[in-house]
N, C-alpha and C positions, 0 to 999 in steps of 0.2 A: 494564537499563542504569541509570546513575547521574545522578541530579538532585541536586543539592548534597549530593554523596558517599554519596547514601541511593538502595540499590538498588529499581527500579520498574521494574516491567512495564504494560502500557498497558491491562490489564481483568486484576480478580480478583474473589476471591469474599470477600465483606466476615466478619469473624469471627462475625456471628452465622448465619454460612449462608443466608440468606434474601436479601439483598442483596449484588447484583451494584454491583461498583464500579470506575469510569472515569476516565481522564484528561479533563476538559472541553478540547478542544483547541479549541473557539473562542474559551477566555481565550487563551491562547496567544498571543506570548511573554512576556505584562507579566505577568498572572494566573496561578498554577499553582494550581487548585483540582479538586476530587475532586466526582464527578457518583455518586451513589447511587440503580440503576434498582431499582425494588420490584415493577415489573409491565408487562408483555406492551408496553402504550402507553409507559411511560418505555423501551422497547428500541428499540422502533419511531421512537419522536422523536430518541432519541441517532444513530440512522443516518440517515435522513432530513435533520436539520439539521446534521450530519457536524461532531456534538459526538466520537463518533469516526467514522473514515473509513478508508480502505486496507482493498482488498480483501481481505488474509487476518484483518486487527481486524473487518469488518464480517459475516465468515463466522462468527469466532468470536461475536460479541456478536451475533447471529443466532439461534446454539445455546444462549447463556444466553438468551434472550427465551423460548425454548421451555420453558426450566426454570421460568422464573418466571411464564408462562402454567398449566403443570401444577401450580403450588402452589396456583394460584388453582380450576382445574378441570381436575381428570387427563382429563376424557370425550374420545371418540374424536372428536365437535362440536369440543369445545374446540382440539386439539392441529392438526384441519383449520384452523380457523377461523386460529388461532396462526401457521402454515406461509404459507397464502397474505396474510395483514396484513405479515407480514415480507417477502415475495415484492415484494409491492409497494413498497418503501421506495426502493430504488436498484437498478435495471432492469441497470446495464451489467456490474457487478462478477458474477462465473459464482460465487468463494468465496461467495456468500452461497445459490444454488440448493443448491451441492452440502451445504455444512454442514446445509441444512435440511431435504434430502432424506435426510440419512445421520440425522440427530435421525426423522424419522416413519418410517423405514422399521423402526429401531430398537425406537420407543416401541406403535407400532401392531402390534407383538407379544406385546407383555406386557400384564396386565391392568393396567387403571388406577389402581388401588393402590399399585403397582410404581412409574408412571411420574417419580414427581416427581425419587425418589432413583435412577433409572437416568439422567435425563434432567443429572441434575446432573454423576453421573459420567460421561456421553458429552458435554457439553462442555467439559470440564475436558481430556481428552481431547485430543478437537480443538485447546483452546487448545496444551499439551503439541506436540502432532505439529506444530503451526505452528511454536515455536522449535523444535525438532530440526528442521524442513524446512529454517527459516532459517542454524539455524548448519550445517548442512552447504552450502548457497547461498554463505556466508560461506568456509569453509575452500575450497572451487572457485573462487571469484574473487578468492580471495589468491592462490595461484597463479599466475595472470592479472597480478597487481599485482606479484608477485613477477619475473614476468619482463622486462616494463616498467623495472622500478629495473633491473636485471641492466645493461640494455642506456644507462642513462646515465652519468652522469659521478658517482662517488663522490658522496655527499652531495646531489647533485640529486634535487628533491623532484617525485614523479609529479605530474600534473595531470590530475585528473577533472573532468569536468565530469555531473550531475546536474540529475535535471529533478524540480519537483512535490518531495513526500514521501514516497518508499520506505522509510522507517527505520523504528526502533522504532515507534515513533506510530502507524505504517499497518499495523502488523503486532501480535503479542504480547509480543514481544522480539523483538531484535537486526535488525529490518529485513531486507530483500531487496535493493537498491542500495547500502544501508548499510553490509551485514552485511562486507563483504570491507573495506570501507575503516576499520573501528571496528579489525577485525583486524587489516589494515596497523598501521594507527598501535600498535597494542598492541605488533606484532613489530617496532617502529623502523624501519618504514621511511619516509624523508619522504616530503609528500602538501601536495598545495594544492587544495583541493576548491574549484571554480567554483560557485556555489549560484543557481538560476534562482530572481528570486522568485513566477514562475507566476501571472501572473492567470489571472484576477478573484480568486482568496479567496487567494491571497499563502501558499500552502503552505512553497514553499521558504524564502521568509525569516521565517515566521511560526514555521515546525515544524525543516524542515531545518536551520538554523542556529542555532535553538536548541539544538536536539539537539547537534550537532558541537560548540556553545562550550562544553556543557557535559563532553563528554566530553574536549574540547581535542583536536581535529582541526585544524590550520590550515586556514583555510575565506575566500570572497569573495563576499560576495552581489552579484550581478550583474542586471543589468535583463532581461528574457526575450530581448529583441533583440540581446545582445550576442555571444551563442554563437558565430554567423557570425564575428563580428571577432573570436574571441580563437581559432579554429581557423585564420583565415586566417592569423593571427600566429605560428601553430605555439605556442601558448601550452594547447593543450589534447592530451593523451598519449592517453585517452579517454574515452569515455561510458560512465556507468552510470547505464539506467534501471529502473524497477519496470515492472509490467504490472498491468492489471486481467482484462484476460483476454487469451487466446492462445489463437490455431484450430489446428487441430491440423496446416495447413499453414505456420506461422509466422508470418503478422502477428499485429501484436501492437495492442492496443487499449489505449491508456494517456492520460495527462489531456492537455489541450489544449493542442500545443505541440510535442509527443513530436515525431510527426512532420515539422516543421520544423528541430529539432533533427538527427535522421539524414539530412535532407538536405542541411544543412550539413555534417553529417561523412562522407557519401560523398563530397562533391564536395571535399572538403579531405584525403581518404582516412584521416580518424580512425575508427577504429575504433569500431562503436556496441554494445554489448551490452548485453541485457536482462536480469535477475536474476527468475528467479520462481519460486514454488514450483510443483508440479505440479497444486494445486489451482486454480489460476489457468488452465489450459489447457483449450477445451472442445472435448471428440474430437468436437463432435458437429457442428461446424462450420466449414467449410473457408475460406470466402470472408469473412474481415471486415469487407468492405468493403458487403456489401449484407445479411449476416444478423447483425450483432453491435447491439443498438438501442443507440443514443448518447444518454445522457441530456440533458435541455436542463432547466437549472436557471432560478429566477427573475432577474429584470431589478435585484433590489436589489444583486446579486452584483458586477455592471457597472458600475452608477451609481454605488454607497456604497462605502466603502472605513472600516475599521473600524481604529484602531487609540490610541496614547496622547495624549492633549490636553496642550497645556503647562501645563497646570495639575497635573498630574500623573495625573486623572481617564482613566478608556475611554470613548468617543464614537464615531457614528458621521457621518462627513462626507458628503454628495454632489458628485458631482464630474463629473457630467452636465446639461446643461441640460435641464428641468424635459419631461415630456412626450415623450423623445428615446427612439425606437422601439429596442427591445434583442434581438438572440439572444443564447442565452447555452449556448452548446455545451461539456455539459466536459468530452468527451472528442474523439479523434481516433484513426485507423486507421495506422500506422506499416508498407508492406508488408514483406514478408519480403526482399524481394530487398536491404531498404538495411538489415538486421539481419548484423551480424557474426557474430555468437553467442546462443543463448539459453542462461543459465548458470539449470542448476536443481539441485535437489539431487541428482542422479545424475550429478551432470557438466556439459560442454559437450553442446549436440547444435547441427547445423546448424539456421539459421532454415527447415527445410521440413519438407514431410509426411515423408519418408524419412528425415530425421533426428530428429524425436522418434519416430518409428516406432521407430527402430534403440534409441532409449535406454531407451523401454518397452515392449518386446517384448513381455515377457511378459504386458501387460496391466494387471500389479498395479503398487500403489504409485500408481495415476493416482488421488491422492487418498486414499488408504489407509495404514494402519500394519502 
């Protein structure tokens, strides 16, 4: 995607090979500077303090961490040691199990020699299969977008409403909730994208609307509580959100919020659909309401609020009185039953077990190229 006309993707591999290179998304949106990971710990801290974040960015820069552990020590020690450090960083997101179970199943084949330059080429790879995942997510819910305009009035601009940051940023390119509306706007169709700005860490207005002005989407950053009132207005056509993961009976687990959101657009009968890649789904669990762990981030997330000082300076403020007891839950369970569609890259399936059953039957492609 485009940042002042200069094309960027959200992780590459820096020119001299050996360094992995990131967008810092917690300058984001005063700051736009470049984070340069050199080893195993700088991968691990960029997820962790969700310098980048979004489940399929966090799966790919997952499988670079594993590269840049094998430069350091290809040993079979090393690449265990590697898997479970990263395992640990962010518990809810499944993109980061599956990338780092597809890296050791891979590299624990080949001798250690091998591993550094296999390792490199198996996340590049990865990174690779995420945009193709994506722009196919993309071309499925233009269609969607497409049919929506069909049914208004000439020149009437669709209205999406989106939660969090599914875009570029959370992904390698072109986003998952993004991916159709970048599209839209490319094929002329109008669009007024409602943008939540998602506390505690202010994704939406911090990442989402970045992204959109720059690409010049009409866009409206809106407070998290407003959803309700601009559905009840008929002011919302529908929702598109991202996932972090997905059971293989259709809830869906996305950041805190999601599900308040699809409760206001069942009860207002707007349409909610979810945008994910396949790697985001995990066959191996049914119920997300009791087997998906929900991260619980720290209390400065709550209290502080980080952003430009009128001096022109970055600062961070408290905005909590002193001492003032915090959860800080960042994600939530959205069931299937209030999920209109889950759009992945093979299409629509229904929000249930029998309908991602139907879409990958054959098994393959759950995560595969």
């Amino acid at each position: 995607m485009q940042v002042d006309g200069k094309p960027y993707r959200s992780i590459w591999v820096n020119a001299d090979g050996i360094t992995i290179d990131v967008i810092d998304q917690t300058r984001l949106p005063h700051e736009f500077e470049i984070l340069n990971l050199k080893t195993l710990a700088d991968s691990c801290a960029a997820i962790r303090d969700m310098v980048v974040r979004g489940a399929p960015l966090i799966g790919a820069t997952a499988a670079y961490g594993v590269y840049l552990a094998m430069l350091q020590e290809p040993s079979n020690a090393a690449l265990d040691r590697a898997c479970e450090t990263l395992y640990a960083t962010r518990p809810t997101a499944v993109n980061l199990r599956w990338a780092l179970d597809r890296m050791r199943a891979l590299l624990s084949d080949i001798t250690p020699a091998e591993r550094s330059d296999r390792a490199l080429t198996e996340a590049g790879r990865i990174a690779e299969l995420d945009v193709e995942i994506n722009q196919r997510i993309g071309r499925h819910g233009l269609e969607l977008i497409r049919k929506v305009a069909a049914g208004k009035k000439p020149g009437a601009a669709v209205n999406i409403l989106t939660h969090c940051n599914a875009g570029w940023l959370a992904t390698v390119d072109w986003g998952t909730a993004t991916a159709p509306i970048y599209m839209a706007h490319d094929a002329g169709i109008p669009l007024q994208v409602w943008v939540d700005e998602t506390r505690p860490r202010n994704q939406g207005a911090n990442l989402t609307a970045w992204e959109l002005g720059h690409h010049g989407v009409p866009h409206s950053l809106v407070v998290d509580n407003a959803g309700g009132h601009l559905m009840q207005q008929g002011m919302v056509d529908l929702c598109l959100v991202g996932s972090d993961r997905t059971t293989r009976s259709g809830d869906v687990c996305n950041k805190i919020g999601t599900y308040l959101k699809a409760l206001a657009a069942h009860d207002n009968e707007v349409p909610f659909y979810v945008c994910l890649p396949s790697t985001t789904i995990d066959w191996n669990i049914g119920d997300g309401f009791s087997d998906i762990p929900i991260e619980q981030r720290g209390a400065d997330e709550v209290t502080q609020i980080a952003g430009k000082l009128p001096d022109g300076g970055m600062g961070t403020v408290v905005i909590a009185p002193e001492g003032t007891g915090v959860v800080n839950y960042a994600f939530d369970v959205t069931p299937a039953r209030l999920v209109t569609g889950l759009i992945t890259e093979r299409g629509m399936a229904e929000a249930s077990e029998a309908g991602l059953a139907n879409l990958f039957s054959d098994g393959a492609s759950k995560g595969t190229d």
